[in-house]
PDB file as gemmi writes it, atoms N, CA and C in Angstrom:
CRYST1    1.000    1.000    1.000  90.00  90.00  90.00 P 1                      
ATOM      1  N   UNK A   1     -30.471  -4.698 -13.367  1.00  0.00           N  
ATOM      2  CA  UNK A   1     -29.520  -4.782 -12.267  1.00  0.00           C  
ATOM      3  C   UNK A   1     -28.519  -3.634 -12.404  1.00  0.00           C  
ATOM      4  N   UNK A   2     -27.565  -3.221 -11.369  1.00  0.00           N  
ATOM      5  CA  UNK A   2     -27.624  -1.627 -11.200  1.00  0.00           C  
ATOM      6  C   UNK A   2     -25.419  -2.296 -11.984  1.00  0.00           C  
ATOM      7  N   UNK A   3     -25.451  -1.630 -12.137  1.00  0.00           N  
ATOM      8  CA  UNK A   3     -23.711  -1.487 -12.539  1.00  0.00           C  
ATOM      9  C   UNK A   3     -22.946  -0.491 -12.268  1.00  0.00           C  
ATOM     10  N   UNK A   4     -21.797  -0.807 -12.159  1.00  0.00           N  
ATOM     11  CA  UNK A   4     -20.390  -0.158 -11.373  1.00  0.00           C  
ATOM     12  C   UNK A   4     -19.461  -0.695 -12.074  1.00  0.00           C  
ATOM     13  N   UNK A   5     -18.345   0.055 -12.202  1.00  0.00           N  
ATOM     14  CA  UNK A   5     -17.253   0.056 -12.626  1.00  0.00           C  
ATOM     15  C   UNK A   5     -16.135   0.316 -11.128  1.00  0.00           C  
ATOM     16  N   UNK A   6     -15.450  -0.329 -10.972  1.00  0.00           N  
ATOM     17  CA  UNK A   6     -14.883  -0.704  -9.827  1.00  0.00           C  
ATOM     18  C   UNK A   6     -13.294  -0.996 -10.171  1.00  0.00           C  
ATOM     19  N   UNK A   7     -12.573   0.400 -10.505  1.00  0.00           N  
ATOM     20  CA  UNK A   7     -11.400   0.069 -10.495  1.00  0.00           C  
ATOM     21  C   UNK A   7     -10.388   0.455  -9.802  1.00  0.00           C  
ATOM     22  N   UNK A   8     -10.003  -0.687  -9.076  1.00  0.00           N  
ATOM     23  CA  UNK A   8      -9.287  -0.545  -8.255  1.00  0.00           C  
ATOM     24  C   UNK A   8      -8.281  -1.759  -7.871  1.00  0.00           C  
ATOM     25  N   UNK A   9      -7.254  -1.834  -7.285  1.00  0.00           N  
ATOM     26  CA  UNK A   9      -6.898  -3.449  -7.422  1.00  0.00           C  
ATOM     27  C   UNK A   9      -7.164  -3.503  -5.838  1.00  0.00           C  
ATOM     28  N   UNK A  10      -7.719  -4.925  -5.910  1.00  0.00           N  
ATOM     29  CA  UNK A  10      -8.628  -5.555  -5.720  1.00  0.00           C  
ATOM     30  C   UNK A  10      -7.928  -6.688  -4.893  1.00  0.00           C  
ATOM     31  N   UNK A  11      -7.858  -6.860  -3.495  1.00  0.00           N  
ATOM     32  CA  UNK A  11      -6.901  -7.745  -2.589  1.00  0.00           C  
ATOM     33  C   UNK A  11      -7.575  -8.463  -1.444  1.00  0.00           C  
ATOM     34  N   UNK A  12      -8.965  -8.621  -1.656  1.00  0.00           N  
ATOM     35  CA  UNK A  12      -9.459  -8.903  -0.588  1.00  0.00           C  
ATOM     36  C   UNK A  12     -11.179 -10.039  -1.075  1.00  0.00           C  
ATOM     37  N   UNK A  13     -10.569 -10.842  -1.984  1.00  0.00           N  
ATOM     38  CA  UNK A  13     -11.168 -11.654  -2.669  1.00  0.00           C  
ATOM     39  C   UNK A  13     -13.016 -10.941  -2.955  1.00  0.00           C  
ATOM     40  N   UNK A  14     -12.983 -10.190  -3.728  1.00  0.00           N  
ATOM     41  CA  UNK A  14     -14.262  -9.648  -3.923  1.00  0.00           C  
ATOM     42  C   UNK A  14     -14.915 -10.681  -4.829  1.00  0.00           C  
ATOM     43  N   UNK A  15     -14.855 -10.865  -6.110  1.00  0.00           N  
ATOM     44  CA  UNK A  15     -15.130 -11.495  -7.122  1.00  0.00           C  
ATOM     45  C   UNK A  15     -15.663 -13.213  -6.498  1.00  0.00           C  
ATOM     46  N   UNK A  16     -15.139 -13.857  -5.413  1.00  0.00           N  
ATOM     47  CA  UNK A  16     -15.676 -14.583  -5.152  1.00  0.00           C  
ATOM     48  C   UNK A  16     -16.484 -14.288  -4.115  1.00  0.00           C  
ATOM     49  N   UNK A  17     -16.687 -13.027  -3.321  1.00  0.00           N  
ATOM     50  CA  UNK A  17     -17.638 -12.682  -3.005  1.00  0.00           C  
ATOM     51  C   UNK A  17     -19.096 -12.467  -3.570  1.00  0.00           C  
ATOM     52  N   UNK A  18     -18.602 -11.602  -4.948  1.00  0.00           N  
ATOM     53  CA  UNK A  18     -19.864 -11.431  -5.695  1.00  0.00           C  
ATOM     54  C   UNK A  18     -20.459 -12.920  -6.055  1.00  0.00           C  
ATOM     55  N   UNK A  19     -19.601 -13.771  -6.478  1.00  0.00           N  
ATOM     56  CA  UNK A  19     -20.221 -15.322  -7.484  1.00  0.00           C  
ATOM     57  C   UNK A  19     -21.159 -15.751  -6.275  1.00  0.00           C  
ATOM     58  N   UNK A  20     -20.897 -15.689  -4.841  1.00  0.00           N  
ATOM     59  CA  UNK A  20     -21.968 -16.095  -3.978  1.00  0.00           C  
ATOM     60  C   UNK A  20     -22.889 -15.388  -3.624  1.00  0.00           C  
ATOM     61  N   UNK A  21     -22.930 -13.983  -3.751  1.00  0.00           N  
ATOM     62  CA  UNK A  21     -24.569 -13.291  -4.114  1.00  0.00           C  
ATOM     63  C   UNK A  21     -24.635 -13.362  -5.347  1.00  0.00           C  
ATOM     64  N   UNK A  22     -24.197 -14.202  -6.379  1.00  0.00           N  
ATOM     65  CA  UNK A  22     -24.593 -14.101  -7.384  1.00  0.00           C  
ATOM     66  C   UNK A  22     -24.878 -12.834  -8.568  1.00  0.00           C  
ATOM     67  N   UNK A  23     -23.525 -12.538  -8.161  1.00  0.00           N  
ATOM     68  CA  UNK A  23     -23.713 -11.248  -9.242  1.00  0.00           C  
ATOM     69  C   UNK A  23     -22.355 -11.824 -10.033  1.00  0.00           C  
ATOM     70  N   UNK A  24     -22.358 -10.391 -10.965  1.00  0.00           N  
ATOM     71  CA  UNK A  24     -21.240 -11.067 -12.157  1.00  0.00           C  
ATOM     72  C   UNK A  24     -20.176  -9.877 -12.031  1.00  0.00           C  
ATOM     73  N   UNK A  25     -18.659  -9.872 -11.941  1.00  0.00           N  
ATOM     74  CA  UNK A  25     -17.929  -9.422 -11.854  1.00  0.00           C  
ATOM     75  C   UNK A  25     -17.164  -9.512 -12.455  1.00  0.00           C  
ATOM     76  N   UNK A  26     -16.885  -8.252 -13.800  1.00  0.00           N  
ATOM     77  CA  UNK A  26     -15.588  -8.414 -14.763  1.00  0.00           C  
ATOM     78  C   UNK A  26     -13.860  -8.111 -13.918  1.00  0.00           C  
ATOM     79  N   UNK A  27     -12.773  -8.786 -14.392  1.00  0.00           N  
ATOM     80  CA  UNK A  27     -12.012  -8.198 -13.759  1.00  0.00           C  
ATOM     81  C   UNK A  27     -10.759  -8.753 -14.239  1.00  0.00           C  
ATOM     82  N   UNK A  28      -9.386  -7.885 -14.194  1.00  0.00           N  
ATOM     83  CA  UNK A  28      -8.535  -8.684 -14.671  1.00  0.00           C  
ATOM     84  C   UNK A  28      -7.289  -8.868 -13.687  1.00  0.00           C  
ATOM     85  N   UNK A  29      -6.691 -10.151 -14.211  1.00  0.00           N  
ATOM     86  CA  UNK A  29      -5.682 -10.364 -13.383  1.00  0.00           C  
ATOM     87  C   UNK A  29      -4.521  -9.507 -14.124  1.00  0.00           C  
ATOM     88  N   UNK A  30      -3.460  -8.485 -13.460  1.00  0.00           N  
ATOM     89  CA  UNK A  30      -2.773  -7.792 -13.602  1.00  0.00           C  
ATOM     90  C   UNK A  30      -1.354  -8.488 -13.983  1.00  0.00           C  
ATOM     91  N   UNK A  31      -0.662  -8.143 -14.695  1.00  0.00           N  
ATOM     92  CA  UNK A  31       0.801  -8.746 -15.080  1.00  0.00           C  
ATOM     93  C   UNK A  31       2.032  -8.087 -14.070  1.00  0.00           C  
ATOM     94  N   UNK A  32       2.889  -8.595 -13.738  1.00  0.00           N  
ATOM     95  CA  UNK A  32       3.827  -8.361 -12.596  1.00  0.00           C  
ATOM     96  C   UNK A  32       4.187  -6.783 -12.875  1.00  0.00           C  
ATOM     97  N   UNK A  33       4.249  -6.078 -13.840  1.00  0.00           N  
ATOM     98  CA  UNK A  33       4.760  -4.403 -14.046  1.00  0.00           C  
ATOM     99  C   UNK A  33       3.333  -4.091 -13.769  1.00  0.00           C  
ATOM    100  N   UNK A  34       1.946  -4.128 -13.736  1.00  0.00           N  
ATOM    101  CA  UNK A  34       1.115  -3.720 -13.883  1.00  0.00           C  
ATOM    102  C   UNK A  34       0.421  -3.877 -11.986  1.00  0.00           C  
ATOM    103  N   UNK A  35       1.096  -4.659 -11.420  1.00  0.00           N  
ATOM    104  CA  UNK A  35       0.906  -4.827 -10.251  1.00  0.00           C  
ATOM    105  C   UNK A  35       1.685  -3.951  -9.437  1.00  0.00           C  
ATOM    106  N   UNK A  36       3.117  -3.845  -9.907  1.00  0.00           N  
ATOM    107  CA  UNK A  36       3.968  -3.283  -9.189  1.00  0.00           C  
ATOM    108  C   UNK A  36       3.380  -1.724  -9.437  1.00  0.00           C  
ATOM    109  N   UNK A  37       2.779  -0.992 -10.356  1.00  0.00           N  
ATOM    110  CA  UNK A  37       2.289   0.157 -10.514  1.00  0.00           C  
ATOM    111  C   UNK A  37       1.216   0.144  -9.893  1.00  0.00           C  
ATOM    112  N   UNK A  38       0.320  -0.606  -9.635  1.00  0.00           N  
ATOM    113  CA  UNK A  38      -1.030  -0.284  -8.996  1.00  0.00           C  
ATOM    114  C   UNK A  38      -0.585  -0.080  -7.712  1.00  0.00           C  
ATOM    115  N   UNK A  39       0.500  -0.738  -6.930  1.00  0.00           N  
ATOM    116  CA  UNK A  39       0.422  -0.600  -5.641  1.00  0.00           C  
ATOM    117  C   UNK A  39       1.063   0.259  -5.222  1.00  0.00           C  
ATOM    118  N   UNK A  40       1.815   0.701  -6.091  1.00  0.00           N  
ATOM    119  CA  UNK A  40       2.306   2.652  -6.218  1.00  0.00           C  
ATOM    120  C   UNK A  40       1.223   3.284  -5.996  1.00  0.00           C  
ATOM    121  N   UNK A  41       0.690   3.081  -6.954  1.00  0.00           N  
ATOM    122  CA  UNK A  41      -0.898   3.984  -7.014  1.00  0.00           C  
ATOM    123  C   UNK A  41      -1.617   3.990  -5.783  1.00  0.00           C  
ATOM    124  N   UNK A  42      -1.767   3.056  -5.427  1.00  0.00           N  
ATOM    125  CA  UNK A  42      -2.365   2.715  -4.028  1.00  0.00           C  
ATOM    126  C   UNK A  42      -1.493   3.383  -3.006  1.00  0.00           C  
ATOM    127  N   UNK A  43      -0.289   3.133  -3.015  1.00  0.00           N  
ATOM    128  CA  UNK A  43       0.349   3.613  -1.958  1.00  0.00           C  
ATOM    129  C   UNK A  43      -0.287   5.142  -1.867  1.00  0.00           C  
ATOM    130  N   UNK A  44       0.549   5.872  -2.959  1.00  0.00           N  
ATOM    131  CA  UNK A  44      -0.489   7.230  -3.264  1.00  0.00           C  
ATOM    132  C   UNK A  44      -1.453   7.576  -2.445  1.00  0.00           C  
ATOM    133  N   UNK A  45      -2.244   7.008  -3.124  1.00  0.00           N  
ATOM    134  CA  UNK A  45      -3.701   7.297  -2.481  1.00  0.00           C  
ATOM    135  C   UNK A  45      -4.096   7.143  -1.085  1.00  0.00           C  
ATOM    136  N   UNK A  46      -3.030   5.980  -0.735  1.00  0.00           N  
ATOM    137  CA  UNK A  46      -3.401   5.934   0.769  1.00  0.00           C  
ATOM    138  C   UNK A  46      -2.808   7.373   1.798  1.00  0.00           C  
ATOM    139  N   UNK A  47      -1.414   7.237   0.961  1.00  0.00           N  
ATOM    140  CA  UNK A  47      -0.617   8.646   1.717  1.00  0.00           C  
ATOM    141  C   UNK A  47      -1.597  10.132   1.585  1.00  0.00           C  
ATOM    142  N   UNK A  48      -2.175   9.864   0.930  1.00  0.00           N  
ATOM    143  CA  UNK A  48      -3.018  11.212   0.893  1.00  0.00           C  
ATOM    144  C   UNK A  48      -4.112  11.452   1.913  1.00  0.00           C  
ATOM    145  N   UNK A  49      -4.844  10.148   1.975  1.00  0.00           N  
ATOM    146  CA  UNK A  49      -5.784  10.060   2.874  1.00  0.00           C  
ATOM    147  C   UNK A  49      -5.434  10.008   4.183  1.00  0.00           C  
ATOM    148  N   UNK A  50      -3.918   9.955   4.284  1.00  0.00           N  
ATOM    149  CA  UNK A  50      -3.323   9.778   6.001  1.00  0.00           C  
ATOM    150  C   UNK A  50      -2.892  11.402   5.786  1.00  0.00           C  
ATOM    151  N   UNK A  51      -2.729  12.461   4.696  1.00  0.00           N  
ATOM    152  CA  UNK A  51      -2.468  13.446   4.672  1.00  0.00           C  
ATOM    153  C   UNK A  51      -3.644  14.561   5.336  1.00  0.00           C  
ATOM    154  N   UNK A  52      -4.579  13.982   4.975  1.00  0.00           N  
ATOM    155  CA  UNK A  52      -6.280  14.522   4.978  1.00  0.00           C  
ATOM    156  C   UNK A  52      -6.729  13.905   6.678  1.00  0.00           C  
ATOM    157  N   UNK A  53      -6.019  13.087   6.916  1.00  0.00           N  
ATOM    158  CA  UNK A  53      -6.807  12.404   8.360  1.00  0.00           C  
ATOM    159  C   UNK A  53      -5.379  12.410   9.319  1.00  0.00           C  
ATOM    160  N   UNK A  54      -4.774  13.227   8.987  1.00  0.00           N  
ATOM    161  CA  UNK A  54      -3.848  13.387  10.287  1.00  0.00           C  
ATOM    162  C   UNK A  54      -3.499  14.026  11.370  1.00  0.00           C  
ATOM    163  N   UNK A  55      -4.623  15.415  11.448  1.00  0.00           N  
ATOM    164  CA  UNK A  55      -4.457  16.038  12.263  1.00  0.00           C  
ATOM    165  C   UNK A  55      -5.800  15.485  13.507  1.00  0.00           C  
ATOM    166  N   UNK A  56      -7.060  14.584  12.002  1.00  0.00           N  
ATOM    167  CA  UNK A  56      -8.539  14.758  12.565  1.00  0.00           C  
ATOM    168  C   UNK A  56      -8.508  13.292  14.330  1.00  0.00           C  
ATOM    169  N   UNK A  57      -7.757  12.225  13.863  1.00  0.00           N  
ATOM    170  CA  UNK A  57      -7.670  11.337  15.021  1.00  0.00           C  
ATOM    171  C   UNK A  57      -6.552  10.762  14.991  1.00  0.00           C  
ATOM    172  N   UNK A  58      -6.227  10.054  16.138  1.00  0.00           N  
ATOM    173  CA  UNK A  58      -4.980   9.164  16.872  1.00  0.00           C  
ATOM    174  C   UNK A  58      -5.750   7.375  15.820  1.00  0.00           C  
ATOM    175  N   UNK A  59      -7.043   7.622  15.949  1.00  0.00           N  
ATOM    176  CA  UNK A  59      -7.451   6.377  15.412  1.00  0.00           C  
ATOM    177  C   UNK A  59      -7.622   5.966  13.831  1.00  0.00           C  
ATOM    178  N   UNK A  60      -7.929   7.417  13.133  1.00  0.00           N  
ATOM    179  CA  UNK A  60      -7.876   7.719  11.657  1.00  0.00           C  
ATOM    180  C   UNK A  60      -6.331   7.409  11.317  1.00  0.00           C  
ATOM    181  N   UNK A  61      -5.588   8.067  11.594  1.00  0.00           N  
ATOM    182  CA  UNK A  61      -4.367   8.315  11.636  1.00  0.00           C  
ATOM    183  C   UNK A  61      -3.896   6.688  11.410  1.00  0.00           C  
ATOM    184  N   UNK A  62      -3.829   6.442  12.733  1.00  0.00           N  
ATOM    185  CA  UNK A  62      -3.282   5.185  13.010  1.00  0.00           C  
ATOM    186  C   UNK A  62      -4.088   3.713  11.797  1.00  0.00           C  
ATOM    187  N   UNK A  63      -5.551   4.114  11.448  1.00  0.00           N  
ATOM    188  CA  UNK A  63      -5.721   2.982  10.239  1.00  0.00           C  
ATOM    189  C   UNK A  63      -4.687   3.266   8.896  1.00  0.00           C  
ATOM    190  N   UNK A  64      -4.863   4.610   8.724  1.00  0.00           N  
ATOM    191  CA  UNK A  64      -4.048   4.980   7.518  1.00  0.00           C  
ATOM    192  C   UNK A  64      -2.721   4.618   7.360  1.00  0.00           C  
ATOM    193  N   UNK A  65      -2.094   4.801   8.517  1.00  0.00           N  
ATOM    194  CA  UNK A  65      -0.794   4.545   8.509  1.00  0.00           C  
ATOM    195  C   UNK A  65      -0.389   2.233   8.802  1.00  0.00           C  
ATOM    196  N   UNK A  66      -1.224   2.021   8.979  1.00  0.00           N  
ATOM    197  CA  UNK A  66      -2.023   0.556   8.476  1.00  0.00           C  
ATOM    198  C   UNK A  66      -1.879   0.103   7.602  1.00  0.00           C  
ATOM    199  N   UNK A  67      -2.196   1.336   6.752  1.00  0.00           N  
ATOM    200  CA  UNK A  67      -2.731   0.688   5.190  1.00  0.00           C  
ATOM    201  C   UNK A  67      -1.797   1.095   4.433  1.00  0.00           C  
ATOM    202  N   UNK A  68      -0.685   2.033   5.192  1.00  0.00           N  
ATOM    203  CA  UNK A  68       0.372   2.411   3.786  1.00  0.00           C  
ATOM    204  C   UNK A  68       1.558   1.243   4.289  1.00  0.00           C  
ATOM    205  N   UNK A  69       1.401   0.746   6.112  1.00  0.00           N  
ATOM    206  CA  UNK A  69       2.576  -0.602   6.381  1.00  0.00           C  
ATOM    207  C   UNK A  69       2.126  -1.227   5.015  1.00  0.00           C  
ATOM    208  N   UNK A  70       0.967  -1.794   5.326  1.00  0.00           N  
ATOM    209  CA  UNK A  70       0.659  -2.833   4.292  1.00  0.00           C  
ATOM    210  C   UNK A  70       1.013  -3.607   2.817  1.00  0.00           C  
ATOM    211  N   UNK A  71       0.906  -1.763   2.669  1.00  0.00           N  
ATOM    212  CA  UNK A  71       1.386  -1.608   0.752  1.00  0.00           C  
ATOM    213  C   UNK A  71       2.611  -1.912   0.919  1.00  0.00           C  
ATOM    214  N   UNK A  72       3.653  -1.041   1.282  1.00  0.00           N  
ATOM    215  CA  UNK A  72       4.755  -1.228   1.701  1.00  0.00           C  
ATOM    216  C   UNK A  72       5.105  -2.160   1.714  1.00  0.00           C  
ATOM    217  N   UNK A  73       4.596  -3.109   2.925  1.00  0.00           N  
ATOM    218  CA  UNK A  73       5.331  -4.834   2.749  1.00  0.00           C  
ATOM    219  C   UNK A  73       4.782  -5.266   1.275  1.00  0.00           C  
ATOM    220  N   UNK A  74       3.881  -5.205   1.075  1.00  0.00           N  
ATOM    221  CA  UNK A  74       3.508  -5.669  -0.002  1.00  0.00           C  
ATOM    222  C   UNK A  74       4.499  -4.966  -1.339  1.00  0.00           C  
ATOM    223  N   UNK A  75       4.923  -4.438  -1.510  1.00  0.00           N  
ATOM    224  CA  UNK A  75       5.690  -4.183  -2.536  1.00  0.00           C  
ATOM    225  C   UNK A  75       6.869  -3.992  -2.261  1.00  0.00           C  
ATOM    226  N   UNK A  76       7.684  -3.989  -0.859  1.00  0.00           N  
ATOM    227  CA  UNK A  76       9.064  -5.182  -0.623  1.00  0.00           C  
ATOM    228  C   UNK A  76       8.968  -6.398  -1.642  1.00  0.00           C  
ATOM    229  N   UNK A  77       8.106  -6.957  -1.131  1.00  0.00           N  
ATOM    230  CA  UNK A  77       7.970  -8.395  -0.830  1.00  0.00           C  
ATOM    231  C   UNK A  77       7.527  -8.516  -2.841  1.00  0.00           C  
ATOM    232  N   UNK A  78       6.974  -7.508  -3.298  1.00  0.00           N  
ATOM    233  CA  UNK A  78       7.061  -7.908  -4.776  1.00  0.00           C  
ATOM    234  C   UNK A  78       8.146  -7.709  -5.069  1.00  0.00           C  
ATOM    235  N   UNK A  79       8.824  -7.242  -4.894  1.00  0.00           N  
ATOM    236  CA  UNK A  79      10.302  -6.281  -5.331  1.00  0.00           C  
ATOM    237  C   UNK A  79      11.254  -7.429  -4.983  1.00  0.00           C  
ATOM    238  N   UNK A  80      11.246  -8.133  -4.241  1.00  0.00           N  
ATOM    239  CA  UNK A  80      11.879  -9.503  -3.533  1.00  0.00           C  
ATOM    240  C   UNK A  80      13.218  -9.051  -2.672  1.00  0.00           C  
ATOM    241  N   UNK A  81      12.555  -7.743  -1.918  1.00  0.00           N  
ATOM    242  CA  UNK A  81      13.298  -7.285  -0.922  1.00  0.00           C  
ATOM    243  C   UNK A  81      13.131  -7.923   0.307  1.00  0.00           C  
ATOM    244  N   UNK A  82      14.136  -8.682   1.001  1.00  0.00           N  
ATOM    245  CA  UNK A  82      13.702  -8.875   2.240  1.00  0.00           C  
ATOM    246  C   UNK A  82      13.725  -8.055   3.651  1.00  0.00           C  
ATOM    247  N   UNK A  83      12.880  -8.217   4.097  1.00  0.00           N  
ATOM    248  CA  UNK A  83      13.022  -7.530   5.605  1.00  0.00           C  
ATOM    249  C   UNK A  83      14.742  -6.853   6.346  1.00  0.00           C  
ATOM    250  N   UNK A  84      14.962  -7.772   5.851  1.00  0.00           N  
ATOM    251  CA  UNK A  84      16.614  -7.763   7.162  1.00  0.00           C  
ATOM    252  C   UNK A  84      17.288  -6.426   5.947  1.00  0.00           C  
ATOM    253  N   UNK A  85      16.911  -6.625   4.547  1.00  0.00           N  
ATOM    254  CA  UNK A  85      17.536  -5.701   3.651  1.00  0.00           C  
ATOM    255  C   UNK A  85      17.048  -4.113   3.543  1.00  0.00           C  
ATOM    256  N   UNK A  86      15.770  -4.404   3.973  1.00  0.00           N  
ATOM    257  CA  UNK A  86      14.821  -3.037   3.930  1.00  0.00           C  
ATOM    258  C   UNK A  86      15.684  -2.465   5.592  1.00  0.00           C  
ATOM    259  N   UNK A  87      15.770  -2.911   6.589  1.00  0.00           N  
ATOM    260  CA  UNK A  87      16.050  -2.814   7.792  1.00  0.00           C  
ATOM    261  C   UNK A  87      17.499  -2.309   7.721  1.00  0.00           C  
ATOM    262  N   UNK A  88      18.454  -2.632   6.926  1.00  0.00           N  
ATOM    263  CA  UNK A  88      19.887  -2.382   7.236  1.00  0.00           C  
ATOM    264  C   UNK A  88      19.900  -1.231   5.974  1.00  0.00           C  
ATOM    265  N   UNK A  89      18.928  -1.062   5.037  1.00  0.00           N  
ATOM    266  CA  UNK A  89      19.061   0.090   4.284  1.00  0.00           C  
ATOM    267  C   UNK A  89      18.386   1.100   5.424  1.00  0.00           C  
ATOM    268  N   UNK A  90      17.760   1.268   5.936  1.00  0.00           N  
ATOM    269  CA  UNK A  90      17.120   2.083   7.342  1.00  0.00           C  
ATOM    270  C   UNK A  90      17.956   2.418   8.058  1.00  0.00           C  
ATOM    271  N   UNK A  91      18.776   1.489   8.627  1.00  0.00           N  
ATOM    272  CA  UNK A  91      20.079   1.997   9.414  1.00  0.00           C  
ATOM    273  C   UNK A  91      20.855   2.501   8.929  1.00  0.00           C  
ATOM    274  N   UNK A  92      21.233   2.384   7.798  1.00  0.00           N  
ATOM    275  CA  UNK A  92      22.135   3.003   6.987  1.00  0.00           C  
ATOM    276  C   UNK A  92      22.089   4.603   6.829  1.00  0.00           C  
ATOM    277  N   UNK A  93      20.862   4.761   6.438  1.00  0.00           N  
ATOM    278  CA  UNK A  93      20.473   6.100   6.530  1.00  0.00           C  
ATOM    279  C   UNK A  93      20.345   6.912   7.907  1.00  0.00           C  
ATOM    280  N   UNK A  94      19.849   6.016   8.951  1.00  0.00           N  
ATOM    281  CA  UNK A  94      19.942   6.525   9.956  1.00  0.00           C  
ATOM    282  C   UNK A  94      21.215   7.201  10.722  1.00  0.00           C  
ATOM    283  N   UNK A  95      22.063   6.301  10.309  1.00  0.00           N  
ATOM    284  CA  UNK A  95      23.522   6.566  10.612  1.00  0.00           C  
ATOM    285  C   UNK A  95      24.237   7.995  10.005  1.00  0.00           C  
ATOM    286  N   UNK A  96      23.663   7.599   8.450  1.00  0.00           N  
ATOM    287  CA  UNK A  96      24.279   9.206   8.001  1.00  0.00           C  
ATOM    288  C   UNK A  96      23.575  10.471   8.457  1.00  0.00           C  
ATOM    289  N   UNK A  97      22.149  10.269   8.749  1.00  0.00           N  
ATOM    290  CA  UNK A  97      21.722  11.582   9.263  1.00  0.00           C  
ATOM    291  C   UNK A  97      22.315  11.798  10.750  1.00  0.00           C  
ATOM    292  N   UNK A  98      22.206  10.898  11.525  1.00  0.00           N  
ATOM    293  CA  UNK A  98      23.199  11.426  12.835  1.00  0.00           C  
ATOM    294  C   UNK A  98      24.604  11.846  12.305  1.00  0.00           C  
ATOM    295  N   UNK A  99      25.053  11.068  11.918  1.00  0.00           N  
ATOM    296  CA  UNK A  99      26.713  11.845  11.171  1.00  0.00           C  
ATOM    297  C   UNK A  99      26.167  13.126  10.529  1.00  0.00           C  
ATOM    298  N   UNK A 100      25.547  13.750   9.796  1.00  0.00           N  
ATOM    299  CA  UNK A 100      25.530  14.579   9.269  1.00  0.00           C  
ATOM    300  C   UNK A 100      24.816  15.965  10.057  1.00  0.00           C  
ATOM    301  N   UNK A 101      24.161  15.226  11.260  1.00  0.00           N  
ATOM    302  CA  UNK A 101      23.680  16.303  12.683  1.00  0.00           C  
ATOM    303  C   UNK A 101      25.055  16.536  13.651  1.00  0.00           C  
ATOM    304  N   UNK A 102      25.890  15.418  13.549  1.00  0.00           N  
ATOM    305  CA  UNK A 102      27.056  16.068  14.523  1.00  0.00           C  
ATOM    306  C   UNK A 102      28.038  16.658  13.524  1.00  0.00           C  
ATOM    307  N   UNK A 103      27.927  16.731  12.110  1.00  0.00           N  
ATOM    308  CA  UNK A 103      29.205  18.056  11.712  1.00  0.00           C  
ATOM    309  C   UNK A 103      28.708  18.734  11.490  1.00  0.00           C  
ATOM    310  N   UNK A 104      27.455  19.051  11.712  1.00  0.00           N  
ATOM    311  CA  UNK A 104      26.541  20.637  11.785  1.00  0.00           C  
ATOM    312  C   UNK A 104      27.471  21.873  12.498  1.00  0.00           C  
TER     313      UNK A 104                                                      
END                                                                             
């Protein structure tokens, strides 16, 4: 039987995918610092691939930028940032760059 090494973290229940074709899947569950780094990593990787697919479609584009919302909430939401906090740090910034375009 053919083998792969498959590392990657892993969010979309594979492993009980494999147990019902009956294959065998090593894999580990990650510890909270080890999670919060993978989905860095991931983020990464996704930003690159929206780097590489951004000029090519409106539809490439638009999955990529999908998949980096995603991470994103997803590592708010590990971070135990909430929405309304991520949102008023946004404005915040928003505010100083207009202040800082009108004493130009």
């Amino acid at each position: 039987m053919p083998s792969f090494k498959f590392n990657k973290l892993v969010r979309d229940k594979l492993p009980e995918i494999y147990a019902k074709d009956k294959q065998t899947a090593e894999y580990k569950i990650l510890t909270a610092e080890e999670l919060r780094q993978a989905m860095v990593n991931k983020l990464i990787e996704e930003v690159m691939e929206l780097r590489g697919s951004y000029a090519k479609s409106k539809k490439e584009t638009t999955e990529e930028l999908a998949d980096i919302q995603q991470l994103v909430d997803d590592i708010r939401s590990e971070a135990g940032i909430t929405l309304d906090e991520l949102n008023e740090k946004k404005k915040d910034k928003e505010d100083k760059k207009k202040k800082w375009m009108r004493e130009r």
